[in-house]
C-alpha positions as CSV (number, residue, x, y, z in Angstrom):
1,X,23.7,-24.4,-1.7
2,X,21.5,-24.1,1.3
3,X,22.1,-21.6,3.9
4,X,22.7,-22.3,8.1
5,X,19.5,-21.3,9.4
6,X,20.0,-18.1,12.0
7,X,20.5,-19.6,15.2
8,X,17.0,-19.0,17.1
9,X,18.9,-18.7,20.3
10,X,20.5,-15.3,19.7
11,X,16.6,-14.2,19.9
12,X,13.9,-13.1,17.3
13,X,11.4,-10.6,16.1
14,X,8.2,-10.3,17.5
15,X,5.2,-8.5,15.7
16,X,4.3,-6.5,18.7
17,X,5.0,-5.1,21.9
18,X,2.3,-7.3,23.3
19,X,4.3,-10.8,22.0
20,X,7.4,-8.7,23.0
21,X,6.2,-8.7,26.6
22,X,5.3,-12.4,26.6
23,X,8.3,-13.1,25.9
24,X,10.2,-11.2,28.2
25,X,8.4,-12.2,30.8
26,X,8.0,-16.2,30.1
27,X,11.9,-16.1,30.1
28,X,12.4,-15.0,33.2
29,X,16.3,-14.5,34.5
30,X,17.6,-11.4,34.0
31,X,15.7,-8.8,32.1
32,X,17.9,-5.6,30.3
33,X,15.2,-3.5,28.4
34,X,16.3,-0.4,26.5
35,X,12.9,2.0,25.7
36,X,12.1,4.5,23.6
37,X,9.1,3.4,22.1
38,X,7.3,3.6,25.9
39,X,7.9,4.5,29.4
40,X,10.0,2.3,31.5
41,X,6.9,2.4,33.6
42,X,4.4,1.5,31.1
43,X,6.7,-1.2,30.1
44,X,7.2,-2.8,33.7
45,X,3.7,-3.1,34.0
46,X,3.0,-4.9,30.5
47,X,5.7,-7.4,31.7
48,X,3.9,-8.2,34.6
49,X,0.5,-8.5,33.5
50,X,1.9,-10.6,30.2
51,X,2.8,-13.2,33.9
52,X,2.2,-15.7,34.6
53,X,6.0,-15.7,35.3
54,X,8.2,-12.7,35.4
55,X,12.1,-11.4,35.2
56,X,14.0,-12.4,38.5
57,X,15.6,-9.2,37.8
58,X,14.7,-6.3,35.6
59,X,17.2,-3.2,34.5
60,X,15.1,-0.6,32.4
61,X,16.4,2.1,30.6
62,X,14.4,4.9,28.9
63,X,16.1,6.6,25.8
64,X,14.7,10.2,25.7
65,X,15.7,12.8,23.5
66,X,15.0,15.2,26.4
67,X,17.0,13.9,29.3
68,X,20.4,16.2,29.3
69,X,23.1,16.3,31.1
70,X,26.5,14.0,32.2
71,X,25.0,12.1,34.9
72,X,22.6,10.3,31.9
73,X,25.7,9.3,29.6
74,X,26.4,6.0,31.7
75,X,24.3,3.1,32.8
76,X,23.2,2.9,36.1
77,X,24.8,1.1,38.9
78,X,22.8,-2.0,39.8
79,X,23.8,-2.5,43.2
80,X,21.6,-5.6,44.8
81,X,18.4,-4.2,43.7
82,X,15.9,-6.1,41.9
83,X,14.5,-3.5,39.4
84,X,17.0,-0.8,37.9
85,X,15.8,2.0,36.3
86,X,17.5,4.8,35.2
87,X,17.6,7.2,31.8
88,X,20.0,8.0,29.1
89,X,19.8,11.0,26.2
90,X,19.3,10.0,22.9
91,X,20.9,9.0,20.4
92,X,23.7,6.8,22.1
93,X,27.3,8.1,21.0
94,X,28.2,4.3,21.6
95,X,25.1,2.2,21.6
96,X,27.1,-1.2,21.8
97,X,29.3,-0.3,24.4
98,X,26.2,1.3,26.7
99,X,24.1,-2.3,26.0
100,X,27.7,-3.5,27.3
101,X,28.2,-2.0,30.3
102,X,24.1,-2.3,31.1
103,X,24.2,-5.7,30.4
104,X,27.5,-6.4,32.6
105,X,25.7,-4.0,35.7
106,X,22.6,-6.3,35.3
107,X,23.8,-9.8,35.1
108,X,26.9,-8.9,38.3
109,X,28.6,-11.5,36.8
110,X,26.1,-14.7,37.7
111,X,26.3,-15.9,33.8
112,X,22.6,-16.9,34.2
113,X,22.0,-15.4,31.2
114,X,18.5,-13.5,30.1
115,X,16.7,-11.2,27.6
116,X,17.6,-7.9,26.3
117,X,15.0,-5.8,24.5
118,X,15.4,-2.6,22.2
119,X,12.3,-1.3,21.1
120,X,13.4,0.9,18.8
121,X,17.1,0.9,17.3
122,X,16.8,3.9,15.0
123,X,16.3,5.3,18.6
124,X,19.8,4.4,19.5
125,X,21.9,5.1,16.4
126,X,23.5,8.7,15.8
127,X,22.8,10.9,12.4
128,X,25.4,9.0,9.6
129,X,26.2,5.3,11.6
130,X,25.3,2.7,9.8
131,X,22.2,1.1,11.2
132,X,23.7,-2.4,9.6
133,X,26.9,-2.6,12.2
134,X,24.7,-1.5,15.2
135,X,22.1,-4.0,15.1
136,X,25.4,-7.0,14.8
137,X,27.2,-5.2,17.6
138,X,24.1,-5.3,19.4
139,X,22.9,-8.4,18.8
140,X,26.6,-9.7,19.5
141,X,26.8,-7.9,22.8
142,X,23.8,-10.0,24.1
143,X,24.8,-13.3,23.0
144,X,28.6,-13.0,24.3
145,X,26.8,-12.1,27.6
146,X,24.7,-15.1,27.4
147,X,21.5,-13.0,26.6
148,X,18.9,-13.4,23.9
149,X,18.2,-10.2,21.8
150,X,14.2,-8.8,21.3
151,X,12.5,-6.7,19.3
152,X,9.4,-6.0,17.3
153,X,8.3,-5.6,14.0
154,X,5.6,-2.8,14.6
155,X,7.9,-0.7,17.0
156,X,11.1,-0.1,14.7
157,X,11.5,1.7,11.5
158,X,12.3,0.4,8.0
159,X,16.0,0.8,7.9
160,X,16.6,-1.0,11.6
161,X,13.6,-3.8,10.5
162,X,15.2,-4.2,7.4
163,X,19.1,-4.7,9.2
164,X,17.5,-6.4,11.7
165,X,15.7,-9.4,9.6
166,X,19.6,-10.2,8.4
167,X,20.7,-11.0,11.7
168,X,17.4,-12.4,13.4
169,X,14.4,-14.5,12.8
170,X,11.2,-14.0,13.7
171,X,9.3,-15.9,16.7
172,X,6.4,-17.4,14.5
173,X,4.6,-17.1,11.4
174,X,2.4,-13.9,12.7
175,X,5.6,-12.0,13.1
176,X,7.0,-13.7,9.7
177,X,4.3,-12.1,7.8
178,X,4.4,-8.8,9.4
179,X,8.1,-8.3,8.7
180,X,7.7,-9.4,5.0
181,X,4.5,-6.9,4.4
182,X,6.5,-4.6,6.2
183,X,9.9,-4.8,4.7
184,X,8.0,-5.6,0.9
185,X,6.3,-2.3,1.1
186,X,9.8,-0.5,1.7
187,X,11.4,-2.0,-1.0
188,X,8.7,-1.0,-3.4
189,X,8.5,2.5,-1.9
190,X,12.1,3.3,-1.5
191,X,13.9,0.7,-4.4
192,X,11.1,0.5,-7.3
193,X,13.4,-1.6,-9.9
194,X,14.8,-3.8,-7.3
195,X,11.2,-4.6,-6.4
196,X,9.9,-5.2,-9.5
197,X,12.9,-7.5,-10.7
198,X,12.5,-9.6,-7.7
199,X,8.7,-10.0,-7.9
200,X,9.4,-11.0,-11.6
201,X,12.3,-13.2,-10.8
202,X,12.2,-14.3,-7.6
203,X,12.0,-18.0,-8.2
204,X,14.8,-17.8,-10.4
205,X,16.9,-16.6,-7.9
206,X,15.9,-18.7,-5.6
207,X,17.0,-21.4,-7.8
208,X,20.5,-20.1,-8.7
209,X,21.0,-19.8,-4.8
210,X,20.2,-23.5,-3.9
211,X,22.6,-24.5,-7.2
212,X,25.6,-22.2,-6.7
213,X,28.2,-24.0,-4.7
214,X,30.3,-21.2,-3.4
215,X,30.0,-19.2,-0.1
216,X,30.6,-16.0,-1.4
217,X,29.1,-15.9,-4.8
218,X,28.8,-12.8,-7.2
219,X,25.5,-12.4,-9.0
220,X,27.2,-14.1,-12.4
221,X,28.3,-16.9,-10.9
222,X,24.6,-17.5,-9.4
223,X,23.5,-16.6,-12.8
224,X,25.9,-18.9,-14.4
225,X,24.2,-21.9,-12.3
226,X,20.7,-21.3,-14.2
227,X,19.5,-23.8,-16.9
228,X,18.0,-21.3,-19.7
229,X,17.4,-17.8,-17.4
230,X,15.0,-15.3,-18.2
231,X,17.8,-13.5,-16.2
232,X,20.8,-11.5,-17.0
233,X,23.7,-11.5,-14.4
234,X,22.3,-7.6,-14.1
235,X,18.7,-8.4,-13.4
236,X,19.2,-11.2,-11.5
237,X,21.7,-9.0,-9.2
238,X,18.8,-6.6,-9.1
239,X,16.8,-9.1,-7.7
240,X,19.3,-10.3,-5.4
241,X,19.5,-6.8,-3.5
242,X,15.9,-7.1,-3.0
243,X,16.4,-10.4,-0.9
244,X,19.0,-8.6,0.6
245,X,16.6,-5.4,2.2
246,X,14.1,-8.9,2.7
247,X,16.5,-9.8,5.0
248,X,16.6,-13.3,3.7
249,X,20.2,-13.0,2.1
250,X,23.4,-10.9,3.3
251,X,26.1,-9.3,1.0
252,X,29.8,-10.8,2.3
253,X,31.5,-7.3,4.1
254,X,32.8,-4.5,2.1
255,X,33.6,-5.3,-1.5
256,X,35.2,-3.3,-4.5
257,X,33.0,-3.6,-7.7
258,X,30.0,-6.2,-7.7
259,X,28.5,-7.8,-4.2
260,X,29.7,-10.9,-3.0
261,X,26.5,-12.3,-0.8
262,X,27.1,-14.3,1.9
263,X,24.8,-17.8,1.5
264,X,25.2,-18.4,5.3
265,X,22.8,-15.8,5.9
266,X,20.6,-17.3,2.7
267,X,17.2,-18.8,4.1
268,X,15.3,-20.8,1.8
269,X,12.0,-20.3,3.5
270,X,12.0,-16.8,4.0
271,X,12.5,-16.4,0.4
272,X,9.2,-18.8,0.3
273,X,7.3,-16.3,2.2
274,X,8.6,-13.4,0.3
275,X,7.4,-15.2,-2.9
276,X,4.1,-15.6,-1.7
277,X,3.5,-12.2,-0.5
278,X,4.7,-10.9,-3.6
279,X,2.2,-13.2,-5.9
280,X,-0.5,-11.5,-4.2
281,X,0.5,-8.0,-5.3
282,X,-1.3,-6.9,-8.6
283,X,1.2,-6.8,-11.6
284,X,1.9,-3.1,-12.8
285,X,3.0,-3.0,-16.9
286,X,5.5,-0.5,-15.7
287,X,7.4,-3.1,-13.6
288,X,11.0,-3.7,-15.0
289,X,10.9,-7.6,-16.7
């Protein structure tokens, strides 16, 4: 069963802040930028030098782990102004609901739509929330207010990359490869038998996913859909979870006992990509078969 491809209009990771920029400012509209990476200042002036077009409107926020005090809590009123800028302390008790309200002070209810960038989500997201649920309320946020969600690949950290390649895709193939070297070399670090199973079985799964029928399949019944595996529903659910922290499948909400994954998030090409990468990495005898 083939996956929907992620819809390239909720937005899409970039490999830098420089194609961040460009992209920002090629859109044009409304421009909501959250910053924690930079200073508002040294991002206003990347925007306009990326020209030649720029953001009708521009509402910056720098996140700052030094700014204190109530006043910093809220977005700031837009008013009629053209560029916003203001500060808030971070983390964000409510990241969602601050992009929220910023984005509903921004737009004043015109409905033209624009970008939204986060540099850095780990930025945003409070000691024990799940990095997962921010990035979709996030993401979600910006869409239901008609705005396209941005970000980088070299400005966020594993975790929020690896959360983030679930619910976006990338802009090209420069940021494509960047996220996979990225995201491979977290897997092996942090997940060492997930990482060898799925450089070892990789094609396998990928063939069990394109055969499986279901929406919502469990690693046997994926398994199940393999002429002659190498495979066991156990190995091949290993390798699974690595696609999963690749960001090119999603597991189906919160399940008791084994993962359900969810094949509408199942891309096809990404796991191409992954393949490759992962053919070029010298085989290790310790690496589980």
């Amino acid at each position: 069963m083939l996956g929907e491809a992620v819809d390239r209009s909720v937005g899409a990771i970039h490999v830098d802040e420089a194609a961040l920029a460009s992209e920002a400012a090629g859109a044009g509209g409304v421009h909501v930028a959250l910053l924690a990476g930079r200073s508002v200042d040294a991002w206003y002036r990347a925007i306009e030098s990326a020209g030649p077009s720029s953001p009708g409107r521009s509402y910056l926020i720098g996140v700052d782990e030094t700014v204190r005090g109530g006043a910093a809590t809220a977005p700031p009123d837009a008013g009629d102004r053209q560029i916003v800028v203001g500060s808030v302390e971070a983390p964000l008790s409510d990241p969602v609901g601050y992009l929220e309200t910023a984005l509903s002070e921004a737009d004043g209810g015109s409905g033209g739509g624009g970008t939204v960038v986060v540099d850095d989500i780990g930025a945003l997201v409070p000691d024990g929330t799940g990095v997962d649920s921010v990035v979709e309320g996030l993401v979600d946020a910006a869409a239901a207010a008609g705005f396209r969600f941005h970000t980088a690949a070299a400005t966020n950290g594993d975790a929020a990359l690896s959360a983030l390649s679930r619910r976006l895709p990338t802009a090209d193939d420069e940021a494509d490869r960047a996220l996979t070297e990225r995201l491979i070399a977290h897997l092996r670090s942090s997940d060492p038998t997930n990482f060898g199973y799925l450089r070892n079985h990789w094609r396998e799964a990928r063939r069990g996913l394109t055969a499986v029928e279901m929406t919502y399949p469990q690693s046997k019944q994926i398994h199940a859909c393999i002429p002659d595996p190498e495979t066991t529903p156990r190995t091949l659910g290993a390798a699974l979870q690595g696609l999963v922290t690749l960001g090119a499948l999603d597991v189906w909400g919160d399940t008791v006992g084994a993962n359900r994954y969810d094949l509408t998030r199942y891309d096809a090409a990404r796991i191409d990509t992954i393949g490759s990468s992962l053919e070029s990495i010298a085989v290790e005898d310790e690496s589980p078969r």
